[in-house]
ZAMI-591363 format. One line per field, with one value per residue (C-alpha): y, z, x; residue in three letters. Coordinates in Angstrom, 3 decimals. Each point is the difference from the previous one (the first is absolute). Layout:
ZAMI-591363
py = [Y:...]
pz = [Z:...]
px = [X:...]
residu = [ala:...]
This chain:
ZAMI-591363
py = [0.000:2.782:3.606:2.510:2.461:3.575:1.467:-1.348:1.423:3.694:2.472:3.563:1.628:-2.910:0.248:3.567:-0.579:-2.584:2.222:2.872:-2.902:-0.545:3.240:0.994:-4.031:1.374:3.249:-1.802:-2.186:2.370:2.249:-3.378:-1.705:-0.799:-0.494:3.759:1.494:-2.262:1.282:3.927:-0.521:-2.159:2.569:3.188:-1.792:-0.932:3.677:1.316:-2.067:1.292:-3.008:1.499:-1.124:-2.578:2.074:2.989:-1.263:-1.906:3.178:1.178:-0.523:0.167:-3.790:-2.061:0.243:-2.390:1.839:0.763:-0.875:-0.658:-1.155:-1.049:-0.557:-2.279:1.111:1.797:-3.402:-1.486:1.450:-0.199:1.602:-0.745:1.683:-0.694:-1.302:-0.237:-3.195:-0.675:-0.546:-3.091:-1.567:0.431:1.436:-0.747:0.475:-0.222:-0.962:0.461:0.353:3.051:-1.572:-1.735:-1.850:1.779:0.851:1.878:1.994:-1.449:2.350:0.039:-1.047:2.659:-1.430:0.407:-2.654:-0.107:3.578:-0.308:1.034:-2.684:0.524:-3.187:-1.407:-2.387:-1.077:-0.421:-2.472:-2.730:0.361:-1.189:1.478:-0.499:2.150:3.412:0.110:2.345:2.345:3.766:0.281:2.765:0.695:1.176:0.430:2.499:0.638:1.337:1.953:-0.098:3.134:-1.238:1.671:-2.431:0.540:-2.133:-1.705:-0.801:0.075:-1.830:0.497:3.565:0.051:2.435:-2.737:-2.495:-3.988:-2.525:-3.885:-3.623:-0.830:-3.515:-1.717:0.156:-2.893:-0.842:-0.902:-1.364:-4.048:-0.578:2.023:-1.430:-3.304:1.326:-1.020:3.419:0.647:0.322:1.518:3.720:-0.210:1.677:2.037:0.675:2.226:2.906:3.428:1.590:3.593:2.264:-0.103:2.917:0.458:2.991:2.071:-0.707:-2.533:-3.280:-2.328:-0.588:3.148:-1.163:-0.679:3.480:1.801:-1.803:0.876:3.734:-0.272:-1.184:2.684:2.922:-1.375:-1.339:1.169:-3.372:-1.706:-3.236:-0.684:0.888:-3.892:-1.239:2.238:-0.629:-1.721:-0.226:-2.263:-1.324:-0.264:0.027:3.324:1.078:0.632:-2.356:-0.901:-0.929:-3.636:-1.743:1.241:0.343:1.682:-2.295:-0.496:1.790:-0.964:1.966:-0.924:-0.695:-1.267:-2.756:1.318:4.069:-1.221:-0.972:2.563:2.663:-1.686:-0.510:4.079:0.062:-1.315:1.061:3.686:-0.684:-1.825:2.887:-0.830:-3.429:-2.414:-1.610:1.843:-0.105:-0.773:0.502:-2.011:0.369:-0.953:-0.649:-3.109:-2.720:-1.324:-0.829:-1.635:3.171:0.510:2.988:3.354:0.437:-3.465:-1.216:-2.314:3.210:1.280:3.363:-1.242:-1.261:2.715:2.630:-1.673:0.116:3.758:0.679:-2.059:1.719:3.534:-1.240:-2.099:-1.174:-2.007:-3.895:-2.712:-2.000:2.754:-0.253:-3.952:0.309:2.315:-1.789:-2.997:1.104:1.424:-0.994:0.529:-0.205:-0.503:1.778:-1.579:-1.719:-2.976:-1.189:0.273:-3.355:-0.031:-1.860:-0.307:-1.272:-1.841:-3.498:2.363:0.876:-2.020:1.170:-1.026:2.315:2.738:3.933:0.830:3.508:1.962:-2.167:2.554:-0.362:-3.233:-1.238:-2.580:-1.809:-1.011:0.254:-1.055:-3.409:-3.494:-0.969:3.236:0.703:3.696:0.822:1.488:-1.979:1.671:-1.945:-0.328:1.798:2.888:-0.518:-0.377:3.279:1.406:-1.532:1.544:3.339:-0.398:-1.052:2.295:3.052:-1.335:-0.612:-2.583:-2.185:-3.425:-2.222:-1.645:-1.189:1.044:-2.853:-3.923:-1.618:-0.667:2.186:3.269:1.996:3.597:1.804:3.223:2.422:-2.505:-2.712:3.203:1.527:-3.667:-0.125:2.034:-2.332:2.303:-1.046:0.266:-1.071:1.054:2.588:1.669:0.538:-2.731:1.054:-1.040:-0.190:0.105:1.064:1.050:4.050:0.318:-1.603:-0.245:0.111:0.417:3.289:-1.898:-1.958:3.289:1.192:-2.925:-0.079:3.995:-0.824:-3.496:2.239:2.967:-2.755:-1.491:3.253:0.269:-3.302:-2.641]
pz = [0.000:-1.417:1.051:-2.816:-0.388:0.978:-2.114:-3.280:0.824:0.504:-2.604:0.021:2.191:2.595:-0.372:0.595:3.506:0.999:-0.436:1.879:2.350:0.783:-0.092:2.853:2.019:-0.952:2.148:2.872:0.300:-0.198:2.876:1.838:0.899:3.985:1.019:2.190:-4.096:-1.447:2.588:-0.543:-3.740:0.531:2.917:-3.112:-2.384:2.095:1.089:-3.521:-0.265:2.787:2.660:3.585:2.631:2.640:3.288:-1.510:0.140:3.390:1.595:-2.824:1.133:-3.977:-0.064:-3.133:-2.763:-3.221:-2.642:2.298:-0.109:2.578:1.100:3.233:0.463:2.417:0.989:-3.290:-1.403:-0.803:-1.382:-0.955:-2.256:-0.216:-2.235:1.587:-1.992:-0.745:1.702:3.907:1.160:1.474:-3.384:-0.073:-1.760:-3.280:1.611:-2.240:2.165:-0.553:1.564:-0.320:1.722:-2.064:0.890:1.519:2.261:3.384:1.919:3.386:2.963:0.761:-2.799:-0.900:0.272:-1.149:-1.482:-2.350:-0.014:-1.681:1.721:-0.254:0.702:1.419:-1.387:0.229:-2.873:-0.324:-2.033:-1.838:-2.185:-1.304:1.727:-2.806:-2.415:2.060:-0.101:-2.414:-0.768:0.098:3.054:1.940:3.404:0.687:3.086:2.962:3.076:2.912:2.824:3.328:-0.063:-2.849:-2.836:-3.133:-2.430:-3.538:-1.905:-3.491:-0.878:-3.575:-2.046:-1.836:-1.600:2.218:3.132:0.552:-0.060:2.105:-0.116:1.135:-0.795:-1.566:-0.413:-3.146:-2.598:0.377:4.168:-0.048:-0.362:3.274:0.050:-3.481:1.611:2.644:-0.937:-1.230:3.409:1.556:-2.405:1.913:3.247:1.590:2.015:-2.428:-1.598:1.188:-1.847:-0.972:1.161:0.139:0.085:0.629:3.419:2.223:0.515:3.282:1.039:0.647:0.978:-2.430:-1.914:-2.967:2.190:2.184:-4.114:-0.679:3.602:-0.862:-3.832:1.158:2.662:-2.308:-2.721:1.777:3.830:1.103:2.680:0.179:2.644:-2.533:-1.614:2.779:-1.094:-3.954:-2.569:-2.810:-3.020:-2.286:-3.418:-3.681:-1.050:-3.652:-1.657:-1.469:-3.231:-3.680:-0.671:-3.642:-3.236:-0.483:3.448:1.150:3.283:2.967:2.090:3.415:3.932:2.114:-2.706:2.968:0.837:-1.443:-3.339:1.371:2.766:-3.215:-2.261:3.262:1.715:-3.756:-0.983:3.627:-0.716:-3.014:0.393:1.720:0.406:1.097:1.144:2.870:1.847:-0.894:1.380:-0.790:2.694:-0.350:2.797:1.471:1.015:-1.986:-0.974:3.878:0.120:0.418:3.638:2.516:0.484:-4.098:-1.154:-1.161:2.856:2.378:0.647:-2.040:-2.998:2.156:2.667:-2.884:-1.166:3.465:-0.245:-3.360:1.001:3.242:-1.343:-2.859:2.311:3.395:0.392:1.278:0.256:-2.552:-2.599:-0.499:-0.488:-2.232:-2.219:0.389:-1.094:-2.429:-1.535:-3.406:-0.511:-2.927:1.965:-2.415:0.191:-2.844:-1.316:-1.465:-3.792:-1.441:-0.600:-3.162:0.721:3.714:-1.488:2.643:2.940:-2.092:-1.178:-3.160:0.021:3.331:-0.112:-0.553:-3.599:-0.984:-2.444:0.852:2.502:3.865:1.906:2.313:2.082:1.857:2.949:0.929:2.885:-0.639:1.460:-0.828:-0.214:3.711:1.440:-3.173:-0.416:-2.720:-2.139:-0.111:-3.719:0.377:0.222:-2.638:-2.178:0.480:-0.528:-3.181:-0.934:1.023:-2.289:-3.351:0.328:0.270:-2.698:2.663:-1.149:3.362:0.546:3.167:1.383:2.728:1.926:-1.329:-0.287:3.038:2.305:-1.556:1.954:1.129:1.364:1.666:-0.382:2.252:-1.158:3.059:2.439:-1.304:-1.102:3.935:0.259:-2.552:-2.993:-3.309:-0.619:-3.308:-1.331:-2.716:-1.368:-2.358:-1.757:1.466:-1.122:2.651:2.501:3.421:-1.753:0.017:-3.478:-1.187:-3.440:-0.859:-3.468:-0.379:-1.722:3.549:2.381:-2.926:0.442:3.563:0.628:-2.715:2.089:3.559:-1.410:-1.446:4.055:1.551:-2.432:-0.234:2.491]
px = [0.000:2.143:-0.877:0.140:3.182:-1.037:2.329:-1.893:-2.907:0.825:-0.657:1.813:-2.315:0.971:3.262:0.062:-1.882:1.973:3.130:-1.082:-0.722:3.253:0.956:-2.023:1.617:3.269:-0.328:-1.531:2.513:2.792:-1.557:-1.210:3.290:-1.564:-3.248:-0.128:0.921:-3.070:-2.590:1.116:-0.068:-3.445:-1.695:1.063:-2.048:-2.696:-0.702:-0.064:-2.635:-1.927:0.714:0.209:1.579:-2.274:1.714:-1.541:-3.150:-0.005:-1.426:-2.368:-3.205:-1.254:1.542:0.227:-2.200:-0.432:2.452:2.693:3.694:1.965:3.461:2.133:3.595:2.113:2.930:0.825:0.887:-3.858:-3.022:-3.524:-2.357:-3.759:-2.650:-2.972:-2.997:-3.454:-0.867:0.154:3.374:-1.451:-0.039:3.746:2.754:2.063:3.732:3.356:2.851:3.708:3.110:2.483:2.990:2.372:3.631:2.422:2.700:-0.506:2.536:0.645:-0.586:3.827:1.194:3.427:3.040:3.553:2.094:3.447:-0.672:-3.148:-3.498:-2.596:-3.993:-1.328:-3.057:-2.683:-1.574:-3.937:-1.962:1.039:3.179:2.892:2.632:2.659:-2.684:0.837:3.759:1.978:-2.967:-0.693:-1.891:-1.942:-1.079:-3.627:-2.168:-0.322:1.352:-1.491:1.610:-0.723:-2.040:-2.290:1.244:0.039:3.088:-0.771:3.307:-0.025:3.357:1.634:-2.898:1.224:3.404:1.265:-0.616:2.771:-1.234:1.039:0.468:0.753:3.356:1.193:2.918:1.814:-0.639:4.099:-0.096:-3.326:0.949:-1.408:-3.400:-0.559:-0.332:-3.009:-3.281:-1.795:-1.723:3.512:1.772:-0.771:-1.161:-2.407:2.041:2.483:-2.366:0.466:0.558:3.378:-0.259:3.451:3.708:0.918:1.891:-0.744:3.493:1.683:-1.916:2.006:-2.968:-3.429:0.922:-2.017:-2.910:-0.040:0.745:-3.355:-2.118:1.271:-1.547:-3.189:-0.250:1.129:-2.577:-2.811:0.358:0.295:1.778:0.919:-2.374:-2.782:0.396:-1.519:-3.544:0.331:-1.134:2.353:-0.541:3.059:-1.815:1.460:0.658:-0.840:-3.214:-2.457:0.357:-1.683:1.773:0.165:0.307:-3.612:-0.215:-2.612:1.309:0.883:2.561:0.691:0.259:-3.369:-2.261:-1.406:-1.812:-0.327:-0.943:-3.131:-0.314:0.039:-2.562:-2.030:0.143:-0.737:-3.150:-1.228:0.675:-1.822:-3.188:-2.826:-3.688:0.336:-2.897:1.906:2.745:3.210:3.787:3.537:1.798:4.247:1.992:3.317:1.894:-1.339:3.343:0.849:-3.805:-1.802:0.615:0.247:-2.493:0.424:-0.330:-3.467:-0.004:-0.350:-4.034:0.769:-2.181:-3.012:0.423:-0.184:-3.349:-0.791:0.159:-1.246:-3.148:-0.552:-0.200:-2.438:-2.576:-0.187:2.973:-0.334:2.360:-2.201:-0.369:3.779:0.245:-2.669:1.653:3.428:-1.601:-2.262:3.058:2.342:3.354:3.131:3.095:1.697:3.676:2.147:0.880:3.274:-0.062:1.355:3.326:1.234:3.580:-1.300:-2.868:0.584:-1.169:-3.656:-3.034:-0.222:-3.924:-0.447:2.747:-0.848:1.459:1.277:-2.612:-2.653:-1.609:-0.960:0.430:-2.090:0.785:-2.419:2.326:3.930:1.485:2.978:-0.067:-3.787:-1.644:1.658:-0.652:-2.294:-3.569:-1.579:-2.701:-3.888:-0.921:-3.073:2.483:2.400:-3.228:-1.142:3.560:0.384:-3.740:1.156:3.420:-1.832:-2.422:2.503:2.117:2.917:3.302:-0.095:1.980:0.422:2.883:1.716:3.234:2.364:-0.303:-1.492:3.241:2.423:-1.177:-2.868:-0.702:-2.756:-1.500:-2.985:-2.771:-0.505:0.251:-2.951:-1.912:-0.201:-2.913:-1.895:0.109:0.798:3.663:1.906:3.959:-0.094:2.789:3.082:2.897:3.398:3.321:3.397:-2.794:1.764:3.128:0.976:-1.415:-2.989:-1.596:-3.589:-2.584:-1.538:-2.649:-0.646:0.443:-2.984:-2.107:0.036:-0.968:-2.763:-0.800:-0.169:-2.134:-2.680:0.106:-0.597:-2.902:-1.881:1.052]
residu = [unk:unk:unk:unk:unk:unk:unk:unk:unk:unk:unk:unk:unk:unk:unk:unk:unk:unk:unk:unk:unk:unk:unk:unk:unk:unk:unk:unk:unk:unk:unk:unk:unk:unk:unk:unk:unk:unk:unk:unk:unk:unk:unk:unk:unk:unk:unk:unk:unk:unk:unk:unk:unk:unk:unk:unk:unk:unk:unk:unk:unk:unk:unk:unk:unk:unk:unk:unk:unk:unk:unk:unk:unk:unk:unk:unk:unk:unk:unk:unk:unk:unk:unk:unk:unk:unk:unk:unk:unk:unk:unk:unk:unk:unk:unk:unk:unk:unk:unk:unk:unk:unk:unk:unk:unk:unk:unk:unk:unk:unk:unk:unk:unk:unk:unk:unk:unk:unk:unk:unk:unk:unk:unk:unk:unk:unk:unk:unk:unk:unk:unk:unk:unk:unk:unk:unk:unk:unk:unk:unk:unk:unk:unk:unk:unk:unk:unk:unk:unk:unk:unk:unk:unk:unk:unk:unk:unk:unk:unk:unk:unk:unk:unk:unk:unk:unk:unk:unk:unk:unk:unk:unk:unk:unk:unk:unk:unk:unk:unk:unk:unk:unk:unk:unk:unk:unk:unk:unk:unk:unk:unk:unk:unk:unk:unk:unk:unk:unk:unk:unk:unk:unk:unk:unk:unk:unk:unk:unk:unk:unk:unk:unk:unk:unk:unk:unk:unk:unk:unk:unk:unk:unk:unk:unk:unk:unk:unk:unk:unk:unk:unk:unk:unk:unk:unk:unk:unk:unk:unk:unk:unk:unk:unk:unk:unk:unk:unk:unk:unk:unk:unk:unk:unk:unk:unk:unk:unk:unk:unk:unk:unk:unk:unk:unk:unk:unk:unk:unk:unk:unk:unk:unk:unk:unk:unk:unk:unk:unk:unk:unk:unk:unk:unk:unk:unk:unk:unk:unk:unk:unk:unk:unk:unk:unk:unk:unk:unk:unk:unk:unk:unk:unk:unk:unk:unk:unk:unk:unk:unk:unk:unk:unk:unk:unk:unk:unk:unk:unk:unk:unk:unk:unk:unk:unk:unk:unk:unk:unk:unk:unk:unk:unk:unk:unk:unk:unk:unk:unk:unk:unk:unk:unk:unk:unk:unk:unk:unk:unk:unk:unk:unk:unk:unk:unk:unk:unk:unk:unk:unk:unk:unk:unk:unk:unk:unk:unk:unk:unk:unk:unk:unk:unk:unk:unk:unk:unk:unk:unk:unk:unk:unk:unk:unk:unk:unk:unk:unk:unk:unk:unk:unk:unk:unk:unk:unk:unk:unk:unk:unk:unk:unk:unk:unk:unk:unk:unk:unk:unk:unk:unk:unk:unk:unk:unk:unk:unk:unk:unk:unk:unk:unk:unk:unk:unk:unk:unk:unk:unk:unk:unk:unk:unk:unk:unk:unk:unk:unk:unk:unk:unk:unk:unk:unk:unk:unk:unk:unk:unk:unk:unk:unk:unk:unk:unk:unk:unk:unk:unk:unk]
């Protein structure tokens, strides 16, 4: 059961969209490098578009009304955005859920040292990677730190060519006998990766010259101490821009496509899609690649204590009127799938992997080892999902996350399946998934922001 290639279906017109498409992806992922740069960039958009903020309105004793728009924030690193419908919020809500975390390293709280008479920054990376992926390359350092008296000083620095770039060093090709026998999980450790950051001794200074040089940079440039690691959040992340890949420029190929590729297409077609029948969502949070945990991972209340809210100041508020809605709701969990790979083709099903061109990919269930830690979509579902494709013209295949013992993943899906609303995978093919540069179709990114607006409309 071959799916149709997008591509051969697109007349100029198309093509023309689905460039200033990416156009639009391109930007937000070079201003969206961390998920605190997504939710500015998403929370701009969102206001232009008359959303307000839910604090504002705690207070306003006009409450909620059908037609308004409304969005909440966690922390600065999660947010939601609901246009609220026609029907009875009782009757649920047609959510799109992605993440806007990707792979990473973090800067540990203490983490400059001074070594050979280089300056190191310590790190800790985040998600799943492999390690021997991030030496050698341009990196840059963004994030914020916060002094003690709460004033919040953003970094972004390698990203302009006047910024320096930092790295992961390697050993040379010509000494390496020995790592080149280490199976590729130990060929750089995780704590060898940590960032090269100056050599340049501070005059009359016998002992850690190089380091105090650096402590005095950072305080000149940013008035911070070295204290001031302990209350930051700094992100190691590829620096450069995102770019148009093959000859044809059908691809794009930039850091943080898992998940912002989705996130995009999904702020999107909710910023979109007005007038709707049932109320609408646009759910994108934080940590899902560490198993969406802590106060800004979907397995914190923030989603159902925001309903909470938004119910209460439309209606009298009760405990039941909530689960009702929760479970009366449907949901994309919009999140990617790993476009097949020809020159890896043993890891893939060709029958049931998600092929470049040929548009979104939904997958009914992920998870590894029998279906383990997966939500698994009812077929009444899918049904109606496939309905709502055909009729809106919309290039859709389905697939699974690799054969059946060779991997397996997860994505936001089980979390919210929990409440007993319908819950199925929906998102985008990605190439060198996990790795600092990632590859996608723009005919798939087009697909699925042409899948998510038909959602919002008619599920």
């Amino acid at each position: 059961m071959e799916r149709q290639n997008a591509w051969k279906t697109y007349d100029e017109k198309v093509l023309k969209e689905v460039d200033e498409l990416s156009i639009g992806y391109r930007d937000f992922l070079n201003n969206g490098k961390t998920e605190r740069e997504c939710v500015k960039q998403i929370i701009k958009a969102a206001r232009e578009k008359g959303y307000v903020n839910l604090s504002e309105l705690l207070n306003d004793e006009r409450g909620i009304k059908k037609g308004d728009k409304i969005y909440s924030i966690c922390m600065d690193k999660t947010v939601a955005l609901f246009n609220i419908g026609e029907a009875p919020i009782e009757q649920g809500i047609n959510i799109l859920g992605a993440h806007i975390d990707s792979p990473r390293m973090d800067i540990k709280q203490n983490p400059l040292y001074e070594k050979g008479d280089f300056a190191y920054l310590d790190t800790h990376y985040y998600g799943g990677i492999k390690k021997y992926q991030w030496v050698t390359l341009p990196l840059a350092i963004h994030g914020v730190v916060v002094k003690k008296d709460g004033k919040i000083i953003e970094v972004s620095i390698g990203e302009s060519e006047e910024d320096p770039v930092f790295c992961v060093t390697d050993l040379l090709i010509h000494l390496a006998g020995e790592q080149m026998e280490k199976k590729a999980n130990k060929v750089i450790e995780g704590e060898n990766l940590d960032i090269l950051f100056g050599s340049i001794p501070l005059k009359d200074e016998e002992k850690d010259a190089v380091r105090k040089n650096v402590l005095n940079i950072i305080k000149d440039k940013y008035d911070m101490d070295e204290d001031d690691f302990i209350s930051a959040e700094l992100e190691v992340v590829p620096a450069g821009k995102a770019r148009e890949s093959g000859i044809d420029k059908s691809m794009i190929m930039a850091y943080g496509q898992d998940d912002r590729v989705c996130a995009y297409t999904s702020l999107l077609a909710m910023l979109e899609v007005d007038n709707v029948g049932k109320t609408t969502c646009c759910l994108l949070t934080d940590k899902e690649e560490i198993g969406s945990v802590g106060a800004t991972g979907m397995q914190s209340r923030f989603f159902e204590n925001t309903v909470a809210e938004i119910i209460n100041l439309m209606e009298d508020y009760s405990d039941i009127k909530l689960r009702r809605c929760l479970a009366a709701s449907r949901m994309l969990s919009s999140d990617v799938n790993a476009g097949y790979d020809p020159l890896f083709e043993s890891a893939f099903d060709k029958n049931n992997a998600s092929y470049f061109g040929r548009g979104v990919v939904f997958s009914k269930f992920t998870g590894s080892r029998g279906k383990s830690g997966s939500n698994d979509a009812n077929a009444e579902y899918i049904a109606d999902i496939r309905s709502i494709m055909d009729k809106n013209n919309i290039c859709f295949q389905t697939a699974e996350l690799g054969k059946v013992d060779v991997g397996g993943g997860g994505t936001i899906a089980y979390i919210l399946s929990l409440y007993g609303m319908e819950v199925i995978d929906c998102g985008v093919a990605v190439l060198n998934m996990h790795a600092p540069w990632e590859i996608t179709s723009k005919a798939d990114i087009y697909e699925a922001y042409k899948c998510y607006k038909a959602f919002l409309r008619e599920a």
